[in-house]
SEGUBA-115249 format. One record per residue (C-alpha): residue number from 0; residue in one letter; chain; x, y, z. Coordinates in steps of 0.001 Angstrom, whole numbers. Each point is the difference from the previous one (the first is absolute). Layout:
% residues N
{NUM; 'a'; 'A'; {X; Y; Z}}
...
***
This chain:
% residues 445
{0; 'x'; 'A'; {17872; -19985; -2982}}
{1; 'x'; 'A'; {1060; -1886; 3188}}
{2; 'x'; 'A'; {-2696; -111; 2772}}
{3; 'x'; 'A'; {-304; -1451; 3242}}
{4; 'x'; 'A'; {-2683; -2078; 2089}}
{5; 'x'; 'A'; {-2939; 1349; 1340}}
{6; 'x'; 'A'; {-107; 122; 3634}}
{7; 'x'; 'A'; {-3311; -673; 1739}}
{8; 'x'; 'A'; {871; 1627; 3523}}
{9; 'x'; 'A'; {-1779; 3177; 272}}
{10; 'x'; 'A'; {1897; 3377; 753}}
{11; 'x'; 'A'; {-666; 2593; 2377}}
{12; 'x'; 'A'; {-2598; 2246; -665}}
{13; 'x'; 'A'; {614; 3503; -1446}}
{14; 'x'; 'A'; {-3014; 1544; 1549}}
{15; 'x'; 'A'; {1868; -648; 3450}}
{16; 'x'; 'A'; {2104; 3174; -1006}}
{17; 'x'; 'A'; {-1419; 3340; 732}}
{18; 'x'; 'A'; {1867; 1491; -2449}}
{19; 'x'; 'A'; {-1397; -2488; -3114}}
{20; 'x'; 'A'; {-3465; 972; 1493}}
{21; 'x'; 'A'; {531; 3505; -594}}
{22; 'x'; 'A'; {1432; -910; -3379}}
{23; 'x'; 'A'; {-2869; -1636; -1295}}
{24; 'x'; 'A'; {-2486; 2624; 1407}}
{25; 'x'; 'A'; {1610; 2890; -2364}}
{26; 'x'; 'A'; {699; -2435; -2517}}
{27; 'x'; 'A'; {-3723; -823; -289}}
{28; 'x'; 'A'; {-1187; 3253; 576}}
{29; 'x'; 'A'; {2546; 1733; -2666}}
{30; 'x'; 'A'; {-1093; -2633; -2307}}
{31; 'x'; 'A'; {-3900; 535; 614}}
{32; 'x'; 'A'; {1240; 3794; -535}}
{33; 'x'; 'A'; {1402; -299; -2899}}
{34; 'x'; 'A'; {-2479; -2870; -2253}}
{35; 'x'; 'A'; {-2763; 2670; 1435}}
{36; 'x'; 'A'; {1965; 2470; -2116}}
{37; 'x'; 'A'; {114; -1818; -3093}}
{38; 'x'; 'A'; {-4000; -420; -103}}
{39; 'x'; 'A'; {-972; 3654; 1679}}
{40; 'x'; 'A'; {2363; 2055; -2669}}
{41; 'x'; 'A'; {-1215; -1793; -3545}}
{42; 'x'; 'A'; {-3575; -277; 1449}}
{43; 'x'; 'A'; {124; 3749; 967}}
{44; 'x'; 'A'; {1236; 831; -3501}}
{45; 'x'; 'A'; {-2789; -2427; -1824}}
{46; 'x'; 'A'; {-2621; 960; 2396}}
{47; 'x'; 'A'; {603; 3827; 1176}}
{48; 'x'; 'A'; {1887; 1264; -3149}}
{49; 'x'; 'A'; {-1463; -2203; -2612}}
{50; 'x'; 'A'; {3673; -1110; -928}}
{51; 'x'; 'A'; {-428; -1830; -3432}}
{52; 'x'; 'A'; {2449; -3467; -851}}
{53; 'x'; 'A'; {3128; 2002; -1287}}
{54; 'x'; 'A'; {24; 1668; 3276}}
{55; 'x'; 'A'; {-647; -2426; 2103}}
{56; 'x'; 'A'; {2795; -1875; -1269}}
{57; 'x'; 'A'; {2254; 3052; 383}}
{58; 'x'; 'A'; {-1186; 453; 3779}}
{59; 'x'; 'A'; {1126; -4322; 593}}
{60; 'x'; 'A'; {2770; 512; -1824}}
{61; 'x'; 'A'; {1590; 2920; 1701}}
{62; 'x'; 'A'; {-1306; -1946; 3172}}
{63; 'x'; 'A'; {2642; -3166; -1057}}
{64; 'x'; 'A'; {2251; 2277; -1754}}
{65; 'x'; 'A'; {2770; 509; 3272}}
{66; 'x'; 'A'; {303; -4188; -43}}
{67; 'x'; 'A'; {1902; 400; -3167}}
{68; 'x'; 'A'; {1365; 3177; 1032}}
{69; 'x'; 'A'; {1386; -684; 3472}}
{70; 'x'; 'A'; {-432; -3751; 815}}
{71; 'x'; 'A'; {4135; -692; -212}}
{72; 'x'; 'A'; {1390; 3004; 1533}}
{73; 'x'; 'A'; {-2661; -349; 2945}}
{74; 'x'; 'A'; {1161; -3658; 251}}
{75; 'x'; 'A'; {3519; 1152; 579}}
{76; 'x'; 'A'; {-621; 3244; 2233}}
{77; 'x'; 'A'; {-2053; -2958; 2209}}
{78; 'x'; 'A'; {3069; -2072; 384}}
{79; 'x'; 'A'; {1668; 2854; 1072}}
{80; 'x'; 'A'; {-2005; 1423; 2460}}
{81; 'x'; 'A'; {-2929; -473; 3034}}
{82; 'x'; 'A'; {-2991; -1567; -1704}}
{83; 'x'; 'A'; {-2383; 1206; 3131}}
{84; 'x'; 'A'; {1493; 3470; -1200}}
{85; 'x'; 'A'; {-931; -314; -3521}}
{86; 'x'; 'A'; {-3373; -1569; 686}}
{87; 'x'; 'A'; {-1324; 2637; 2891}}
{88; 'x'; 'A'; {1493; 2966; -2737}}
{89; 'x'; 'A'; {-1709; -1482; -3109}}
{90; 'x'; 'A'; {-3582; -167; 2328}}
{91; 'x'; 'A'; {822; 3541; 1164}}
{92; 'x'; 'A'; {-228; 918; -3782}}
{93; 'x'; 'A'; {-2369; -1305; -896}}
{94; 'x'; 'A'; {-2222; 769; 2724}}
{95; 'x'; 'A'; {605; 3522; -977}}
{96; 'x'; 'A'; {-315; -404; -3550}}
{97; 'x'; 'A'; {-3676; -1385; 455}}
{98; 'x'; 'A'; {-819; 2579; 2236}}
{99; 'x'; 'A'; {1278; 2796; -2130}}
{100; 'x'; 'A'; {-2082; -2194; -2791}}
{101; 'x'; 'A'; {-2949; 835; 2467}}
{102; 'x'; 'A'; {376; 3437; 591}}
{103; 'x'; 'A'; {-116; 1006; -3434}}
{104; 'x'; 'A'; {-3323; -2221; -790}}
{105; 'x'; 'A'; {-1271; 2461; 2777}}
{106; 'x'; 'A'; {993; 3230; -1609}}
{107; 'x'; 'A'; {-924; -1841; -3453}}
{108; 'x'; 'A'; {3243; -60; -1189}}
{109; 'x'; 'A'; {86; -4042; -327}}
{110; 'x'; 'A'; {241; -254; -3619}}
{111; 'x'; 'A'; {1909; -2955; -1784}}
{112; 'x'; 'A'; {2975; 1936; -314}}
{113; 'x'; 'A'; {-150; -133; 3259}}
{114; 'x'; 'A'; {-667; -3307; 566}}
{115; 'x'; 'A'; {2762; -836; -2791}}
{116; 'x'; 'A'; {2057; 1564; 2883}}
{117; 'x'; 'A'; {-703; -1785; 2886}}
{118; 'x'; 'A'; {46; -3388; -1608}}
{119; 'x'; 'A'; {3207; 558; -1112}}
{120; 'x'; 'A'; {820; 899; 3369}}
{121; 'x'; 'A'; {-1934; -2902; 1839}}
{122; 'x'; 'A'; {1921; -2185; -2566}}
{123; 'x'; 'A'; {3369; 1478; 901}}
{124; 'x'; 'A'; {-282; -394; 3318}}
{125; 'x'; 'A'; {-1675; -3856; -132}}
{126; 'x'; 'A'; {3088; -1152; -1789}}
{127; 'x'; 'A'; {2322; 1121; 3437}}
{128; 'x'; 'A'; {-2557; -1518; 1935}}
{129; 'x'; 'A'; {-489; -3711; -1922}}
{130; 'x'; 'A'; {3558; -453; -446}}
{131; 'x'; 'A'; {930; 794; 3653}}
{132; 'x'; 'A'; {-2580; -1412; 1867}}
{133; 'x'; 'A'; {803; -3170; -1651}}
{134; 'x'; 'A'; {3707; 287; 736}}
{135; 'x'; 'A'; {-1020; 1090; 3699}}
{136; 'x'; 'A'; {-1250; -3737; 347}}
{137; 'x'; 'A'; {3056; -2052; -325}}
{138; 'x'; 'A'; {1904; 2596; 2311}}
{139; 'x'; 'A'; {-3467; -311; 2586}}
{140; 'x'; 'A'; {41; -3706; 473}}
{141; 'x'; 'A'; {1974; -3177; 48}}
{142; 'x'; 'A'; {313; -1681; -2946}}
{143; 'x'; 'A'; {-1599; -3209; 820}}
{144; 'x'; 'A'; {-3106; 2063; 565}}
{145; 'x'; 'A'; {-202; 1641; -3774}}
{146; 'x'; 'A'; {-2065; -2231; -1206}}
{147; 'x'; 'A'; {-3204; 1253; 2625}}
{148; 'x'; 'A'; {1268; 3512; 349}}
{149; 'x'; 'A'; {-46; 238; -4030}}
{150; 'x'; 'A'; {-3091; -1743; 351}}
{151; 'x'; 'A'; {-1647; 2874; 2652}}
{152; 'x'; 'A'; {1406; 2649; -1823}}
{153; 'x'; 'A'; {-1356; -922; -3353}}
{154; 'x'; 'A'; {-3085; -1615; 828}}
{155; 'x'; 'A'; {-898; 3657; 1776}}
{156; 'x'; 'A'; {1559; 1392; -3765}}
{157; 'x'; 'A'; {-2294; -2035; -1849}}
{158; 'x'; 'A'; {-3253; 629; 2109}}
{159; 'x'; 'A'; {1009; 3240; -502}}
{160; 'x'; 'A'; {-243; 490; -3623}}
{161; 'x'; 'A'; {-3256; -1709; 268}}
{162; 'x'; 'A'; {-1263; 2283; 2829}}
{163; 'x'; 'A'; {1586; 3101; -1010}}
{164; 'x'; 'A'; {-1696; -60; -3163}}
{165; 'x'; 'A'; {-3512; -741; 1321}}
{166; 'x'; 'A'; {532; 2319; 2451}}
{167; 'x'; 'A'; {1350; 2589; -2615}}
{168; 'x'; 'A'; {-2968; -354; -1764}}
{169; 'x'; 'A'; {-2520; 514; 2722}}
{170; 'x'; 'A'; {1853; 3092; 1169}}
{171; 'x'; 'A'; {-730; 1805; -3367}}
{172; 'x'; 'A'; {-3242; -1474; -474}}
{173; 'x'; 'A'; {-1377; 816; 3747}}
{174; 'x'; 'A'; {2173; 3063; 1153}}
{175; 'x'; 'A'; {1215; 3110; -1909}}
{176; 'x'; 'A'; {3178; 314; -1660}}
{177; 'x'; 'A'; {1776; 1946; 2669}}
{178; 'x'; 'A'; {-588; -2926; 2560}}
{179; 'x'; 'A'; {661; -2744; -1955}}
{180; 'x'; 'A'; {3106; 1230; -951}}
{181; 'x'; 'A'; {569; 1152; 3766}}
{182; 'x'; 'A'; {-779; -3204; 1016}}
{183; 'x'; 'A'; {2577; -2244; -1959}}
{184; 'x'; 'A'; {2953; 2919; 1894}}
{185; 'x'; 'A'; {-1331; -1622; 3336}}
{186; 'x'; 'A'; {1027; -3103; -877}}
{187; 'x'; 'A'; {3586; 1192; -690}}
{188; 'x'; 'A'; {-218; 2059; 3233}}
{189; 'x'; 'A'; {-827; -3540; 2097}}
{190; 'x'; 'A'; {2862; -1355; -1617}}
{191; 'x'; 'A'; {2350; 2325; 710}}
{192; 'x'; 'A'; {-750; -31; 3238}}
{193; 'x'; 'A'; {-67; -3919; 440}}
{194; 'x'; 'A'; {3945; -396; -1848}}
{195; 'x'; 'A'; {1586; 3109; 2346}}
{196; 'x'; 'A'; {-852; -1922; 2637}}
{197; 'x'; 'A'; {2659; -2898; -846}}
{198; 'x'; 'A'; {2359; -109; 2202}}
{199; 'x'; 'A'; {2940; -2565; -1418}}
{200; 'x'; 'A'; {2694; 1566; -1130}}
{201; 'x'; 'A'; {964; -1337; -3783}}
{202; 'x'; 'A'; {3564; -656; -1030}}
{203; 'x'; 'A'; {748; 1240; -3639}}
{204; 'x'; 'A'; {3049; 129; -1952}}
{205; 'x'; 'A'; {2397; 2874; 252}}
{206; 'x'; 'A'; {-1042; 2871; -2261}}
{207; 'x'; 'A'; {2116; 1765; -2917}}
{208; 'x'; 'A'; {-732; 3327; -1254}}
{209; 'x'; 'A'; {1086; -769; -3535}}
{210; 'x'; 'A'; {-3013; -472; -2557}}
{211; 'x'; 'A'; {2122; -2726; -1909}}
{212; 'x'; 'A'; {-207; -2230; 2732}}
{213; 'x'; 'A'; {-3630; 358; -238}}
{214; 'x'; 'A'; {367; -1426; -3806}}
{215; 'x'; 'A'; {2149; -2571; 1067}}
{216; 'x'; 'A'; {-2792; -879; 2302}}
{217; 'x'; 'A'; {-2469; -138; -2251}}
{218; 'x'; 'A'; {1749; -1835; -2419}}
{219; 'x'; 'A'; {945; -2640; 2252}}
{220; 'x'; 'A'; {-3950; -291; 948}}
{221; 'x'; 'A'; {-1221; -375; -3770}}
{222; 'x'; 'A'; {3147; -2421; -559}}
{223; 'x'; 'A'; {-1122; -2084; 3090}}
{224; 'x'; 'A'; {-3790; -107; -933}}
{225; 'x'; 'A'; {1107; -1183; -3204}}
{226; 'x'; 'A'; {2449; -2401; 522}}
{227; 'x'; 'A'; {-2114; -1965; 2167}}
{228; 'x'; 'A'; {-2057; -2217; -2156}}
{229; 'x'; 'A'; {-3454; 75; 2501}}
{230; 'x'; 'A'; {-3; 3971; 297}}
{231; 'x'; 'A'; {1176; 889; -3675}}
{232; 'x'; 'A'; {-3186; -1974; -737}}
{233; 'x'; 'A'; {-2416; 1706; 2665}}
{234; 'x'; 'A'; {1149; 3285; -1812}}
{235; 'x'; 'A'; {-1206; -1013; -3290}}
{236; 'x'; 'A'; {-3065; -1578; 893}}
{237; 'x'; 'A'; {-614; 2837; 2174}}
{238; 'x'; 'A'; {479; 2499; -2755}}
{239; 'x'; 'A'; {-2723; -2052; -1941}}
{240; 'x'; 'A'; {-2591; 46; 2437}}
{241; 'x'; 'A'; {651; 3455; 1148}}
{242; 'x'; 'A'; {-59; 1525; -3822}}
{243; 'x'; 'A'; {-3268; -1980; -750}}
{244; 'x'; 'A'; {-2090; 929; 3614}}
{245; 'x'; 'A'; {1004; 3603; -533}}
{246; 'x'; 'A'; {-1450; 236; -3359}}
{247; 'x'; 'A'; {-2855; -2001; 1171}}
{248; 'x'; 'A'; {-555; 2003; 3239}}
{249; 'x'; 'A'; {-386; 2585; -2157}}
{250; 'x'; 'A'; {-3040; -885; -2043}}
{251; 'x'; 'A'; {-1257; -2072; 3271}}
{252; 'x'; 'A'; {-365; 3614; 1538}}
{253; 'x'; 'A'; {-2181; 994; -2689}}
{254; 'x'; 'A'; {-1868; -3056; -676}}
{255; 'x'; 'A'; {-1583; -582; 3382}}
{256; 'x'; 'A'; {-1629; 3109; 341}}
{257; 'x'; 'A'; {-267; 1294; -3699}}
{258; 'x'; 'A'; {-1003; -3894; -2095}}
{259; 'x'; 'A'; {-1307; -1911; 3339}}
{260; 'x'; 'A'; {-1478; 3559; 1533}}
{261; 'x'; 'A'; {743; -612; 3157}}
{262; 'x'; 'A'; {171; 2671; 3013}}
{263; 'x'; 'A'; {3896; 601; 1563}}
{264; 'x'; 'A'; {-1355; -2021; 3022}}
{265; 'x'; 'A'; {-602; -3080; -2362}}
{266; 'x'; 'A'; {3263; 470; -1123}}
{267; 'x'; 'A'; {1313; -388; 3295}}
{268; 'x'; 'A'; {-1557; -2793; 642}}
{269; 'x'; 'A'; {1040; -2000; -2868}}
{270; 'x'; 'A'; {2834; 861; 843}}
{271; 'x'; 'A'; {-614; -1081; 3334}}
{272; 'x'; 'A'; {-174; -3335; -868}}
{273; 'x'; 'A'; {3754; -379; -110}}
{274; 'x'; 'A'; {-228; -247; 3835}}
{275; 'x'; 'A'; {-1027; -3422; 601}}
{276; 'x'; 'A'; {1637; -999; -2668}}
{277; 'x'; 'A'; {3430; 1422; 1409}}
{278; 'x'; 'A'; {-1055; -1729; 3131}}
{279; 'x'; 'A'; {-281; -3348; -1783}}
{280; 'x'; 'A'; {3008; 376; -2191}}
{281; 'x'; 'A'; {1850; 790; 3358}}
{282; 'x'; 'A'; {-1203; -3973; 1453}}
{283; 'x'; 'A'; {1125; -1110; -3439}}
{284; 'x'; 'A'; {3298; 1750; 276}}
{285; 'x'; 'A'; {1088; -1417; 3419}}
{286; 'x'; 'A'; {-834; -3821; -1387}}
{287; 'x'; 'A'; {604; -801; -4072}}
{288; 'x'; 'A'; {3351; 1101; -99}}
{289; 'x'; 'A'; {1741; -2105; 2507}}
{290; 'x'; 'A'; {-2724; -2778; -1458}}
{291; 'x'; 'A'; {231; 471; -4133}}
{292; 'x'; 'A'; {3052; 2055; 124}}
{293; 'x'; 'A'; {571; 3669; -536}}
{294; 'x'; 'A'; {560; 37; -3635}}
{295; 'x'; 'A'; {-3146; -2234; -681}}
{296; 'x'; 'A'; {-2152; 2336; 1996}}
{297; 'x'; 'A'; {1311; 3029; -1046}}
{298; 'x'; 'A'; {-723; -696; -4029}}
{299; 'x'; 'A'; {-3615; -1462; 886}}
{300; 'x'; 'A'; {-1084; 2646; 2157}}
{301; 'x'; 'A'; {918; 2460; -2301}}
{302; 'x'; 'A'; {-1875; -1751; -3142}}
{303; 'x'; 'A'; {-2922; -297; 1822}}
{304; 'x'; 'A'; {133; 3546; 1723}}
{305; 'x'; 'A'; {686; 2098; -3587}}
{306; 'x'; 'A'; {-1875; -2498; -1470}}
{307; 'x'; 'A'; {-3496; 936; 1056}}
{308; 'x'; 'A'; {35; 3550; -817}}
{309; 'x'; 'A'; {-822; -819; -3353}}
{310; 'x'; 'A'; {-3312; -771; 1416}}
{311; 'x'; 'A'; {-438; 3943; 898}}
{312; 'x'; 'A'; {-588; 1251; -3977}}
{313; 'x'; 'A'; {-2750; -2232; -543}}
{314; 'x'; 'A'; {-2170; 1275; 3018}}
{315; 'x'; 'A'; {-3486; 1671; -985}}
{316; 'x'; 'A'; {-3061; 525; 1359}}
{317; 'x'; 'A'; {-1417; 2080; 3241}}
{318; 'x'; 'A'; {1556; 308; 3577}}
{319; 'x'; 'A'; {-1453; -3237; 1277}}
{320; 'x'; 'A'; {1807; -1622; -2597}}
{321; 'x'; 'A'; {3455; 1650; -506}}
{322; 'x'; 'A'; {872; 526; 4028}}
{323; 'x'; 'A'; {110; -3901; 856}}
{324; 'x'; 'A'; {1587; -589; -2908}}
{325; 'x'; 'A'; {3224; 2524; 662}}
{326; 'x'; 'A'; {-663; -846; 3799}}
{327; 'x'; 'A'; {1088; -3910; -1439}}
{328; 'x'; 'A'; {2461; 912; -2365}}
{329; 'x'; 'A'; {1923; 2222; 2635}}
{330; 'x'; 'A'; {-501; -2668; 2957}}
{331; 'x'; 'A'; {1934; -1888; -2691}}
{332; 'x'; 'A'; {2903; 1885; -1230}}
{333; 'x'; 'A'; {451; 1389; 3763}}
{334; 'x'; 'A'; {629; -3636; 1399}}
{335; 'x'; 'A'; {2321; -1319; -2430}}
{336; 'x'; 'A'; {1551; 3380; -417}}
{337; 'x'; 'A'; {578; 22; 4032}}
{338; 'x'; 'A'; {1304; -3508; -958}}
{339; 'x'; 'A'; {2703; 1088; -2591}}
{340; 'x'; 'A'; {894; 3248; 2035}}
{341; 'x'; 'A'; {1340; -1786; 3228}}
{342; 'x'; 'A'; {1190; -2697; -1751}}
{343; 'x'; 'A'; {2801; 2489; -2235}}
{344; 'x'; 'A'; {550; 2214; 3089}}
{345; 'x'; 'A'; {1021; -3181; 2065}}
{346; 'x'; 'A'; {2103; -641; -2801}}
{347; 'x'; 'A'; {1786; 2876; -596}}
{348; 'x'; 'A'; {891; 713; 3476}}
{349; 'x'; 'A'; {1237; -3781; 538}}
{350; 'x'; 'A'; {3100; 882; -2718}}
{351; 'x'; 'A'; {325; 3135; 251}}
{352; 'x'; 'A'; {2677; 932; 2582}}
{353; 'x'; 'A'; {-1061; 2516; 3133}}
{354; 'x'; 'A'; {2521; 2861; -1762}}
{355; 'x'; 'A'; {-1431; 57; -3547}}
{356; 'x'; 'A'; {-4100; -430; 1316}}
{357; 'x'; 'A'; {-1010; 3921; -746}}
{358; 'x'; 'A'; {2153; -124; -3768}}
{359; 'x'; 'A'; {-1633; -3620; -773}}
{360; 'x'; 'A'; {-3503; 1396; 951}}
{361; 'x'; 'A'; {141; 3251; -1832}}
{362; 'x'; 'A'; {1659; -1775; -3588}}
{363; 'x'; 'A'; {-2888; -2436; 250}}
{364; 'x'; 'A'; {-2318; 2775; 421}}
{365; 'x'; 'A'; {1612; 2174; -2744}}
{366; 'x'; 'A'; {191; -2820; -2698}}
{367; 'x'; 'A'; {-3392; -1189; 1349}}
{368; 'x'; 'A'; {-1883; 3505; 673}}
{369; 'x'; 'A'; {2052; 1903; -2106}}
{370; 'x'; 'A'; {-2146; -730; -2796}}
{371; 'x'; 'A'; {-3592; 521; 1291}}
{372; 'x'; 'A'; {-339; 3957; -1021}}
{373; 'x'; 'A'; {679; -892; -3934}}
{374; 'x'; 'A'; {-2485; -3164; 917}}
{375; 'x'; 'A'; {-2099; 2940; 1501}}
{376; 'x'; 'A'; {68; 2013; -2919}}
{377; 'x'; 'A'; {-533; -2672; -2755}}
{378; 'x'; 'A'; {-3047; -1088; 2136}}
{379; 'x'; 'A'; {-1522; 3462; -502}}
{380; 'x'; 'A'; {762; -22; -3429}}
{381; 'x'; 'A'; {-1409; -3185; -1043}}
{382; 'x'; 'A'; {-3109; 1309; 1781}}
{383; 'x'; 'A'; {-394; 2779; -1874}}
{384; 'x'; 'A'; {905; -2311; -3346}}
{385; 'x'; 'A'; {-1524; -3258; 604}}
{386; 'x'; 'A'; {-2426; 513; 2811}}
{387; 'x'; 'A'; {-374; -1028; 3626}}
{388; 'x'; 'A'; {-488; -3858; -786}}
{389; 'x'; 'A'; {2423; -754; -2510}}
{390; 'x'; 'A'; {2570; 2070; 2248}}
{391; 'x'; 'A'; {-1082; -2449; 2657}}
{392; 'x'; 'A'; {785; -2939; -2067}}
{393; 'x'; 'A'; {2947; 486; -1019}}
{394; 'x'; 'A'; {1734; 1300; 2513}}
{395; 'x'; 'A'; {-1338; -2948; 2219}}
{396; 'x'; 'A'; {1500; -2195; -2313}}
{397; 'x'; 'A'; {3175; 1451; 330}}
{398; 'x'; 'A'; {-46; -483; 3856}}
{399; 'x'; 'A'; {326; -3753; -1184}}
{400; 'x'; 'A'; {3807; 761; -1284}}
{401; 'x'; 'A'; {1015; -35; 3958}}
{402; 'x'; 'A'; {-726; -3572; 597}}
{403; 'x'; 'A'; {1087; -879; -3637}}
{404; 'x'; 'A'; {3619; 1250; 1107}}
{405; 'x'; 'A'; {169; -1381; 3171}}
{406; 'x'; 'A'; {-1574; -3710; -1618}}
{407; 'x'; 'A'; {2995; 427; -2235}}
{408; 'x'; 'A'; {2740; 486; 2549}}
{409; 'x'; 'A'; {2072; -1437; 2511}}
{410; 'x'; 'A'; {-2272; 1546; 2967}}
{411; 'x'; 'A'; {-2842; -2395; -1339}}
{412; 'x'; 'A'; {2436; -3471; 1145}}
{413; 'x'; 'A'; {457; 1627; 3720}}
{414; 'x'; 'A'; {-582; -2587; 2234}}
{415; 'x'; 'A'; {-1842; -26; 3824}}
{416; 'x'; 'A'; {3284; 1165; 1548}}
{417; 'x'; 'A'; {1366; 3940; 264}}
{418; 'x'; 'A'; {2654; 608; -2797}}
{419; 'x'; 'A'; {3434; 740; 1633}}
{420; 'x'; 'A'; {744; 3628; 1111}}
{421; 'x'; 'A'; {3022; 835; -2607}}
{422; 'x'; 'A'; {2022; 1711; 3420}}
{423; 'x'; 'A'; {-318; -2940; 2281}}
{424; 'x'; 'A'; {967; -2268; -3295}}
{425; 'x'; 'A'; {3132; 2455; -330}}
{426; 'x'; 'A'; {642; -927; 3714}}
{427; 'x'; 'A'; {-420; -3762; -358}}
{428; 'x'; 'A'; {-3389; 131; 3309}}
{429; 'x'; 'A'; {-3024; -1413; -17}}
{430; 'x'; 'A'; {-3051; 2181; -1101}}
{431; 'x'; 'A'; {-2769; 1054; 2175}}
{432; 'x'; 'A'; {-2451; -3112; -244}}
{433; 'x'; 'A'; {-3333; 1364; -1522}}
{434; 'x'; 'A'; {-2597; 734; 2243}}
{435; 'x'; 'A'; {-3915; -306; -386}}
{436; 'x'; 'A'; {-1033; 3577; -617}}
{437; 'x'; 'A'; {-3233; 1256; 1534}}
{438; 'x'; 'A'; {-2832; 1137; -1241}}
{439; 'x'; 'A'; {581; 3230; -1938}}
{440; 'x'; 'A'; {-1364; 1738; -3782}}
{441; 'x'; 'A'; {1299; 2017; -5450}}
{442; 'x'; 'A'; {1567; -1037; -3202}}
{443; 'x'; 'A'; {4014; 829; -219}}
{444; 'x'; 'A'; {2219; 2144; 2473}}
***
C-alpha cells in the first residue's frame, strides 16, 4: 500500500473549535453513560436478582445482540443523514429507557425480563450513537487534525470503559437500584445537551427514498472494508478478540465477586486500574508508531495486552492478595490496549475516504462486534460446564488469535508513515501527512 512521509510540522489544534469541544464533552459523557450500563445491569441481575451464568450470559448477549443486528444499516442511514441528529436522538433514548428502567425498580417491577428489555434497548440505541459520533469527527475537523481529534475522542472512549465500569459498580454497590440506574440516564441527558449545542452545519449526500439504495450502500461499505488489505484484516482480528473478551467478560463477572469474593466496589476498582494504564498507552500511542512503525506496534501491543489475561485464572488467595494483582494485570492490558486502539482508528480513517467513514466503521464493528453475544453465550456455558477458571483460560487464550492474525498479515510490514487514503490515490494528491496524536485511551473500534 503506497504511503507518504511523515511530516513533523504540527497542525492546528482541534480544541480551538467550540464546536469539537462540545463534541468531545457528549462523546465522553455518552460513553461514561453507556460502559456504566454495561456493569450496573449484569451486576444488578448477579447481585439484586441472583441471576445465575446462563442468564447472565443471556442479559450480555441481548446487550451486544443490535451490533449484529443493526451495525450496517446504521452505517448507511449515517452517511445519509445529520450525525449530531442521530447522536442527540440515540441519548434521548436511552436516557428514557434507563429512567423507565428506574421507575419500575421503584414500583418493584425491575425484574430481568425487564432488564433483558432495556439492554436490548441501551444496545440499540449505542450502535446509532458509536457509528455516528465517529463519522461526526471527520465532518467536525480538518483532516490534518484526525490524528489528535481521534486521539481526544478515544482517549475520553477508553477512560470511559474503565471509569464507567468502576463507577457502575459503585453505583449498585453504594446506592439502590433505582438510582444507579437513574444515574447512568444523567449521563445521556449531559450529552444530549452538550451535541445540540453544535452549531456547524454538516454537508451529507443527497438522500433517496428507495431501500435498495440502502443495499447498494451497504454493499459497497463491506466491499470497501474488504478490499482494502489493512481494514479486511482489522475486521478479522477484531472478530477474534471481540468473540474471546465476550466469553471471557462473562465468567470475569462472576469470578471476581463469586471465586475471588470480592464486594462490587472491588470490582470497580480492578477495573479501575485500566485508567492509568489508558493514560500510559495514550503517551505510547502518540510516540512508537511514527518510531517502530504502525504495523510493528500494533501486533506487539496486542500480544502483550491479551497476553496477560492469562494471568487472571490462576489468582487465589484473600483481598490483599487478588486486588493488586487485577489492579496490575488491568494497568497492563489498558495501556497496550489504549496503544492498539488509536493506533487502528488512525488507520482506518487515513484510507478510508470522508463519504464511506460511517459504512467502514459500522462493517468493522459488525464483523468485529457482531460476534460477541454467541462469545457471550458460550462464556456462560463453559461456566456452567467447565467452571469459572478453566472458562478463564481458555477464552484468554483465544484473545491471543488477534495478534496471531495481524503477525500473519500485511498490516504487520506497515511502516512509520500513514498508508495512502484510497480517494486521494484515485485523485493522484498527496495524503494528509500523519500527525502526532495526543494523549487519549480500548482495544478495537
Amino acid at each position: 500500500m503506497p504511503s507518504s512521509a511523515v511530516s513533523r510540522s504540527s497542525p492546528p489544534s482541534p480544541w480551538r473549535d467550540s464546536d469539537f469541544r462540545r463534541l468531545w464533552v457528549g462523546q465522553t459523557a455518552s460513553q461514561v453513560g453507556e460502559h456504566a450500563c454495561l456493569v450496573v445491569l449484569p451486576l444488578l441481575a448477579v447481585v439484586t436478582l441472583n441471576a445465575d451464568a446462563g442468564q447472565l450470559g443471556a442479559l450480555r448477549a441481548l446487550g451486544q445482540a443490535p451490533i449484529l443486528l443493526f451495525s450496517l444499516f446504521v452505517g448507511a442511514w449515517v452517511d445519509r443523514w445529520r450525525s449530531r441528529t442521530v447522536m442527540v436522538s440515540a441519548d434521548l433514548g436511552r436516557a428514557l429507557a434507563l429512567a423507565g428502567a428506574a421507575v419500575a425498580s421503584v414500583f418493584g417491577g425491575l425484574g430481568l425480563p425487564t432488564l433483558l428489555v432495556v439492554a436490548f434497548a441501551v444496545g440499540t440505541l449505542s450502535v446509532f450513537f458509536d457509528v455516528a459520533y465517529q463519522a461526526s469527527l471527520v465532518r467536525l475537523v480538518r483532516r490534518d487534525q484526525l490524528a489528535q481529534g481521534d486521539s481526544a475522542v478515544e482517549g475520553s472512549r477508553s477512560a470511559a470503559q474503565i471509569g464507567g465500569p468502576a463507577l457502575g459498580g459503585a453505583l449498585v454497590s453504594l446506592l439502590s437500584a433505582p438510582i444507579a440506574v437513574a444515574s447512568s440516564a444523567l449521563f445521556f441527558a449531559l450529552s444530549l445537551l452538550s451535541i445540540r449545542r453544535i452549531r456547524r452545519i454538516e454537508s451529507i449526500p443527497e438522500r433517496s427514498g428507495r431501500p435498495r439504495r440502502v443495499w447498494r450502500q451497504i454493499r459497497a461499505g463491506v466491499r470497501f472494508v474488504f478490499g482494502d488489505t489493512s481494514l479486511r484484516t482489522v475486521s478479522l482480528a477484531s472478530a477474534a478478540y471481540q468473540f474471546s473478551f465476550a466469553a471471557m467478560m462473562t465468567a470475569y463477572l462472576l469470578f471476581l465477586p463469586r471465586e475471588l469474593h470480592l464486594s462490587g466496589a472491588a470490582v470497580g476498582l480492578a477495573l479501575a486500574a485500566m485508567g492509568p494504564g489508558a493514560l500510559v498507552g495514550s503517551l505510547l500511542a502518540a510516540r512508537l508508531p511514527s518510531r517502530f512503525g504502525y504495523g510493528r506496534v500494533l501486533v506487539y501491543a496486542a500480544a502483550i495486552g491479551d497476553g496477560v489475561m492469562l494471568c487472571v485464572p490462576a489468582l487465589h488467595g484473600p483481598a490483599a492478595v487478588t486486588i493488586p494483582s487485577l489492579v496490575a494485570v488491568n494497568f497492563v492490558f489498558g495501556a497496550f490496549g489504549q496503544l492498539v486502539n488509536v493506533t487502528v482508528m488512525v488507520v482506518r480513517q487515513a484510507v478510508t475516504p470522508d463519504g464511506m467513514q460511517g459504512r467502514a466503521v459500522a462493517t468493522i464493528a459488525f464483523v468485529g462486534m457482531g460476534l460477541a453475544p454467541l462469545g457471550s453465550l458460550l462464556g456462560g456455558y463453559l461456566a456452567d460446564e467447565w467452571g469459572l477458571r478453566t472458562t478463564l483460560l481458555v477464552t484468554a487464550a483465544g484473545m491471543m488469535l488477534s495478534p496471531l492474525l495481524m503477525a500473519l498479515s500485511p498490516l504487520a510490514r506497515l511502516g512509520r508513515d500513514l498508508p495512502l487514503r484510497s480517494d486521494v490515490a484515485q485523485a493522484g494528491r498527496t495524503p494528509i501527512p500523519a500527525a502526532e496524536p495526543t494523549p487519549a485511551a480500548t482495544p478495537y473500534p
